[in-house]
N, C-alpha and C positions, 0 to 999 in steps of 0.2 A: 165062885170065880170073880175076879175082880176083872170089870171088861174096860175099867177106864185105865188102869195100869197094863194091860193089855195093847188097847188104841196107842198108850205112849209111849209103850216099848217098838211098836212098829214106825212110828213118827218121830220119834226123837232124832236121828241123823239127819230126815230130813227140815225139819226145825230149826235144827244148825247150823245145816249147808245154808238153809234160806235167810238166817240173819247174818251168819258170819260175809255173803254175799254182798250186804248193804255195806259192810266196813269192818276194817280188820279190828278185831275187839278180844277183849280179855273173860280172862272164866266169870268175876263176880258183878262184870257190866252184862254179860251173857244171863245169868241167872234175871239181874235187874229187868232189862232188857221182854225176855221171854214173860217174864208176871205182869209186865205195863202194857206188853203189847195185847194179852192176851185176858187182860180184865183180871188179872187175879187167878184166871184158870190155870195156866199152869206156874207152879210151884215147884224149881227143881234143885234139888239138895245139891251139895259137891260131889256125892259116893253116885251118882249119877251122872253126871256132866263129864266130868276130868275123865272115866274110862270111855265115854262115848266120842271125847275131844280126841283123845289118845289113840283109840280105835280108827277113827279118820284121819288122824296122820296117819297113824301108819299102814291105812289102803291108800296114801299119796292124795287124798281130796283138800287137805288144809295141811297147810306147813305150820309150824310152832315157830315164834322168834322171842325170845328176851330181850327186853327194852327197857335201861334205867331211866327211872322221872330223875328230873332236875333234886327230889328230896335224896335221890340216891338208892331207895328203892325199887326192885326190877321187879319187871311185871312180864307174864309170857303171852303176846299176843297172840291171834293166831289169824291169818291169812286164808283166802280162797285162791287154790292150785286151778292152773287149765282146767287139767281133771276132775279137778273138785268140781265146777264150773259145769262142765260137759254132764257127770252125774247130776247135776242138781237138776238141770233141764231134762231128763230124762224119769226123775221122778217125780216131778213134780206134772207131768204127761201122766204118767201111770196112776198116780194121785188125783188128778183129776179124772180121768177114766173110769175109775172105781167108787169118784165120790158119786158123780152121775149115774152109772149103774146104780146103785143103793137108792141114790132117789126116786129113779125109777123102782125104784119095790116099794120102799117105805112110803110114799106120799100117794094120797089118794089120784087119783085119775078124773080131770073133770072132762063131763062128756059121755 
């Protein structure tokens, strides 16, 4: 079993919600973005991003807009909804909750 494709199948939505938060950004500053902040750790392809971007539009957390550059090329941004917003805060509680629980197992006990 692969438990780190595992880990980022459960965190990728929220990975998204949390950068897309900082500023409304497109799929291949998204991939950029995710590898710089994260030292190289994560590495995410297109056949993963674009249905997980697509999937949260259409649960209403991030809206999709297209936006031509001055070159005339369109790019489809994507924006954080209320909702979006509202879930992010809510997972990111839960996320925390569960990472703390874990440490509490995993780390030794001084004392």
């Amino acid at each position: 079993m692969n438990y780190e494709r595992e880990l980022l199948k459960g965190s990728t939505d929220s990975l998204l919600l949390s950068l897309i938060n900082r500023q409304p950004t497109y799929g291949y500053q998204i991939i950029k973005e995710l590898g710089k902040r994260s030292k190289g750790y994560f590495q995410f392809k297109e056949g993963t991003l674009y249905p997980a971007l697509h999937r949260l539009e259409k649960a209403g957390l991030l809206q999709g807009k297209w936006q031509r550059l001055p070159s005339g090329q369109e790019r489809r941004y994507y924006y954080m909804t209320p909702k979006g917003q509202k879930a992010l805060v809510e997972r990111l509680a839960v996320w925390q909750d569960f990472s703390t629980a874990v440490a509490l197992i995993v780390q030794p006990t001084i004392g």
